[in-house]
C-alpha positions in Angstrom: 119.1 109.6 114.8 115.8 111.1 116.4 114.6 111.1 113.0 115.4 107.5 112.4 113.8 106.6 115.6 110.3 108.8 115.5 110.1 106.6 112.1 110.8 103.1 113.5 108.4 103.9 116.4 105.4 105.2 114.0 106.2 102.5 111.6 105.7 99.9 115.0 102.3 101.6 115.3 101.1 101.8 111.9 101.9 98.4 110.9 99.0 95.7 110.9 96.6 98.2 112.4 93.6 95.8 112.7 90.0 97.0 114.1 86.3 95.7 114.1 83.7 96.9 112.3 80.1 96.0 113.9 77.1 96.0 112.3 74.3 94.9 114.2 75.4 91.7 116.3 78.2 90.8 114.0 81.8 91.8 114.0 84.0 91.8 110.6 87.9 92.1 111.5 89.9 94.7 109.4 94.0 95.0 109.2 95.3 97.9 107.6 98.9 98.7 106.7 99.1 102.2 106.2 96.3 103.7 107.9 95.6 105.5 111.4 92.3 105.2 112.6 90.7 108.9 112.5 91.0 110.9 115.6 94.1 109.0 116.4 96.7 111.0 118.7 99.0 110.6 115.5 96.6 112.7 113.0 98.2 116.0 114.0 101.6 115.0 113.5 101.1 113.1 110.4 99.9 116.2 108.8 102.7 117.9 109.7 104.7 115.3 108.4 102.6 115.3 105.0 102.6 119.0 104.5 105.6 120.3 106.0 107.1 121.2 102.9 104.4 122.5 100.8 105.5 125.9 102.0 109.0 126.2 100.9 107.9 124.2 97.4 105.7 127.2 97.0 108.0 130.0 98.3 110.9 128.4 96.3 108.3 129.6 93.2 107.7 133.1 94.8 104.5 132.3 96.0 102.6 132.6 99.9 101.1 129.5 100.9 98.3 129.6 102.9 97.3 126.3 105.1 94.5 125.8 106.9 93.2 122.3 108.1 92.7 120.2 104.8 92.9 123.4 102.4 95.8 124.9 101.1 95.5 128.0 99.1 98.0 129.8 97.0 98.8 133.7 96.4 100.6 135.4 94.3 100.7 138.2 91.5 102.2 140.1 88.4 102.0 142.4 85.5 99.8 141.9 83.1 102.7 142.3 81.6 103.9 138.4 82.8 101.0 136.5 82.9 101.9 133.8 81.1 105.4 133.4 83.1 103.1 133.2 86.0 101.0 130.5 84.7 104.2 128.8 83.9 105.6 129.2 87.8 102.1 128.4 89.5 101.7 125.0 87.0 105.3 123.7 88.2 104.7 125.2 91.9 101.7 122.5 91.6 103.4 119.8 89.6 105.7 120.0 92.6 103.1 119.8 95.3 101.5 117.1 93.6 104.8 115.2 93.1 105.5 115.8 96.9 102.0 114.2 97.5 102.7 111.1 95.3 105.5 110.6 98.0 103.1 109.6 100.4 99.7 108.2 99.8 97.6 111.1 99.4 95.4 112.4 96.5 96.1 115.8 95.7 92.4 117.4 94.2 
């Protein structure tokens, strides 16, 4: 139910954000629908929303996930014995990351 209701209550805020943008003397109105302006108060909980589960996508595929502010990185090893079943786990651990990603609408580079 808390769940349900931190969702209701961002979805009030998020919806038909509108601000100005001024150039000069003039004022042009914008309306988003799915942004925050930047430095909002939500930022830090959003990302933790976004990337909460990155992690345990990665350590469900044997690997240590590293975050740190826009940057994830990934870590791992083997033999050289099983190199190419590596490969193999780190392209699905990031075909899952990336499908995670397509979930909410962020570009995964």
């Amino acid at each position: 139910m808390v769940w349900v209701a931190l969702c209701v209550e961002l979805q009030s805020y998020l919806h038909g954000r509108s601000q100005y943008v001024r150039r000069y003397t003039l004022r042009y109105p914008r309306t988003w629908w799915t942004c925050v302006p930047q430095g909002s108060v939500l930022d830090p909980i959003l990302f933790i929303l976004y990337t909460a589960d990155i992690v345990s996508l990665g350590e469900q595929r044997g690997f240590r996930l590293h975050l740190y502010a826009d940057d994830t990185q990934v870590y791992g090893s083997c033999r050289s014995s099983a190199v190419t079943n590596f490969q193999l786990l780190l392209s699905a651990c990031v075909d899952d990351v990336t499908a995670l990603l397509g979930y909410w609408p962020i570009v995964c580079s």
